[in-house]
Structures are given as structure tokens and as C-alpha cells.
C-alpha positions in Angstrom: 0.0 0.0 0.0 1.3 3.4 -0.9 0.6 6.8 1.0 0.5 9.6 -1.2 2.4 12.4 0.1 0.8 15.7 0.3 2.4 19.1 -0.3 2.4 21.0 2.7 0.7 24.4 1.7 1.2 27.8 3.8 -2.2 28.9 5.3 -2.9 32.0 7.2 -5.8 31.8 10.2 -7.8 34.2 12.2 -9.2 33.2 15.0 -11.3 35.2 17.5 -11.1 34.3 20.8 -12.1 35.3 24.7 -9.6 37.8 25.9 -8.5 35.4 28.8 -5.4 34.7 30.8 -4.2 30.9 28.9 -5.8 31.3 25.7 -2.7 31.8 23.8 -1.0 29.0 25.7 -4.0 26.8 25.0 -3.8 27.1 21.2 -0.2 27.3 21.0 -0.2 23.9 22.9 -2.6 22.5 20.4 -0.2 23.3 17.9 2.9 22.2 19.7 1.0 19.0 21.3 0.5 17.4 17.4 3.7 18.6 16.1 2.4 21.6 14.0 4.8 24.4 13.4 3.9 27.8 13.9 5.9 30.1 11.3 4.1 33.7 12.9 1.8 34.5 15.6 0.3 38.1 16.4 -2.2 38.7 19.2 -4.3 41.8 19.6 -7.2 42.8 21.3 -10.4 44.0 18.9 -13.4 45.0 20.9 -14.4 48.3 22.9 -14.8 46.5 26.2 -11.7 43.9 25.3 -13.4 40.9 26.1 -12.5 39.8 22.6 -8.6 38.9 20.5 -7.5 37.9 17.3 -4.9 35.7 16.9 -3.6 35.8 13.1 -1.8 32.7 13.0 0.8 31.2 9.6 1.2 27.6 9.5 2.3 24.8 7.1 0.6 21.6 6.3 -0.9 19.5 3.7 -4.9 20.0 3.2 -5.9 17.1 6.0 -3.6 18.6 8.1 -4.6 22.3 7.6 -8.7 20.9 8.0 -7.4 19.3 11.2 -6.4 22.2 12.8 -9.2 24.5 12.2 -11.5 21.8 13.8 -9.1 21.6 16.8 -9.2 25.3 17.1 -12.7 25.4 16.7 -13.3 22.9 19.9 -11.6 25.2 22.1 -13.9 26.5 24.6 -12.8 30.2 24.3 -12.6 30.1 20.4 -15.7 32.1 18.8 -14.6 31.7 15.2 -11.6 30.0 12.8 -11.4 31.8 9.3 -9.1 30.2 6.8 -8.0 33.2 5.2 -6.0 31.5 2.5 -8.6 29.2 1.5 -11.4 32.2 1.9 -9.6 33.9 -1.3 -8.5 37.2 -1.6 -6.3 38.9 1.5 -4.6 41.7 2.3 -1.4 40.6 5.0 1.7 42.4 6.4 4.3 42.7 8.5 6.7 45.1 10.4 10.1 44.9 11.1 12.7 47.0 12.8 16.6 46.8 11.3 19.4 47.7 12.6 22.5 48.6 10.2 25.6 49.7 11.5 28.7 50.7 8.8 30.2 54.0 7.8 30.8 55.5 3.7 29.8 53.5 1.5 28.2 50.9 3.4 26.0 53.6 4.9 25.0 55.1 1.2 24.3 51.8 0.1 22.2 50.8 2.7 20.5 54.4 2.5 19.3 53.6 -1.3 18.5 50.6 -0.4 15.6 51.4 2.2 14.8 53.7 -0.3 13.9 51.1 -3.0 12.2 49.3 -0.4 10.4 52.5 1.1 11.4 52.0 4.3 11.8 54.7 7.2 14.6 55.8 9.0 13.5 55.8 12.7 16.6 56.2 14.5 20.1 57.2 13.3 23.3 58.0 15.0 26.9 58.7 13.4 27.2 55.1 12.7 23.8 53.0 12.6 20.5 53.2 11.6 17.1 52.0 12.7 15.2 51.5 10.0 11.4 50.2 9.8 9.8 48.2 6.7 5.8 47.4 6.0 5.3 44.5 3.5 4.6 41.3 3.1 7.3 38.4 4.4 9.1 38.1 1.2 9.7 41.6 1.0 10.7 42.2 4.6 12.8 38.5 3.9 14.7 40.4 0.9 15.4 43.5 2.6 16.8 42.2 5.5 18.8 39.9 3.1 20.3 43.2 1.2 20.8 44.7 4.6 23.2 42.1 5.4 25.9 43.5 3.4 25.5 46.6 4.4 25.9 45.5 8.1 23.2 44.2 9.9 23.5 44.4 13.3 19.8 43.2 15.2 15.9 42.5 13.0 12.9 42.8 15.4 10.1 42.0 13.7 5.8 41.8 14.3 5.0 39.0 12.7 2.1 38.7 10.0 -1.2 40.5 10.4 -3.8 39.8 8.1 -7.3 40.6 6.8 -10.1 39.7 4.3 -10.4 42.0 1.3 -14.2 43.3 0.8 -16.8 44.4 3.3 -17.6 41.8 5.2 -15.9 40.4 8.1 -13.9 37.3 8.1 
């Protein structure tokens, strides 16, 4: 008997939940209890009166898998809702990261164009580093963190991926 092997596909999930002491310790438990990987994880709180949260969350796994874990989610007692935002279609996500270049002369030119290409901010600067801070999407935060490595990258702080349905309706 042969097992087909699936091709793990990257799927990013919303999931509103009870804004509770242990919920994130609960979920990420779920995931780390199977042996699911967790590539990003943001948590912040969305109602008035913040009883509420959403947890974007990026993970990696065949379709079974992927189905699997929206129905574990979805048996949490705190857990309101699960939205498969890759499967839903069309989503707007980004992320923020802070990077830190040290150098002098040309190395500081250099890494000056550079977060210009990339439109990223200088937020900090002294006479021999910068601070700067990129929005985008993973791969291009990836690649300008990459460039900024020969320019001399010193420290990358980043947010992790936030993410929302395009259109009017909620996820």
C-alpha cells in the first residue's frame, strides 16, 4: 500500500477568541501537542470593552492537516470563530520589522538607497547606525533584511504577519 504524500501548503488563520489569561497557551499547545509548526503568531485585542482577541496565525501543512487544525481550534472553549484566510480567497497581509544597520561611507550610502527602494523609514540614526522600519509582506521584509546584510546588519525585530479579508464583510 502506498501513501500519497501531500504538499504542505502555507495557510494564514484568524481566529477570535475570549480575551483570557491561557488562551494563547491553550492554542499554541494544540499546535505544539500534534507537532504543528507555527511560522508567525500576532495577538491583539479587537473589541471596545476587550473581552475579545485575534490571533492571526501562519502555519504549514498538507490539506488534511490544515482541516485538522481549524477543527481543533474550533473545539476550544474560548474560540468564537476560525477563518481560513487562504482558502477564503482574496487577503490583504503584512508585517513590520525593525533593522538595525551599522557601517560607515559607502556601506551607509548603500544601505540608505537601499531602504529607499524598499520605502522604508529611518526611525533612529546615529553617526554610525541606523534603525530602519519596513511594512510588506514576508518576502519583502525577507529580501530587505537579506540586502541589509551586506550593508551591516547588526539586530531585526520583527511583528509577525497581520492579516485581513479584502471586501466588506468580516472574516
Amino acid at each position: 500500500m502506498k501513501i500519497a504524500k501531500q504538499m504542505a501548503e502555507r495557510h494564514v488563520l484568524a481566529v477570535t477568541v475570549d480575551n483570557e489569561a491561557g488562551i494563547l497557551a491553550k492554542i499554541t499547545g494544540l499546535f505544539s501537542a500534534r507537532g504543528y509548526n507555527i511560522e508567525s503568531l500576532t495577538v491583539a485585542d479587537i473589541s471596545a470593552d476587550h473581552a475579545l482577541s485575534r490571533i492571526t496565525i501562519v502555519t504549514n501543512g498538507p490539506p488534511p492537516v490544515i482541516d485538522q487544525i481549524i477543527a481543533q481550534l474550533d473545539r476550544l472553549v474560548p474560540v468564537h470563530s476560525v477563518t481560513d484566510l487562504t482558502d477564503q480567497g482574496a487577503h490583504v497581509e503584512r508585517e513590520i520589522a525593525l533593522v538595525k544597520v551599522a557601517g560607515s561611507g559607502d556601506k551607509r550610502i548603500e544601505a540608505l538607497r537601499m531602504a529607499d527602494v524598499f520605502r522604508a523609514k529611518v526611525v533612529d540614526t546615529t553617526l554610525t547606525s541606523f534603525i530602519f522600519e519596513i511594512t510588506g509582506t514576508s518576502d519583502k521584509v525577507d529580501r530587505f533584511i537579506a540586502l541589509m546584510r551586506e550593508c551591516g546588519l547588526v539586530e531585526v525585530g520583527r511583528t509577525g504577519v497581520v492579516a485581513i479579508a479584502r471586501g466588506a464583510e468580516a472574516a
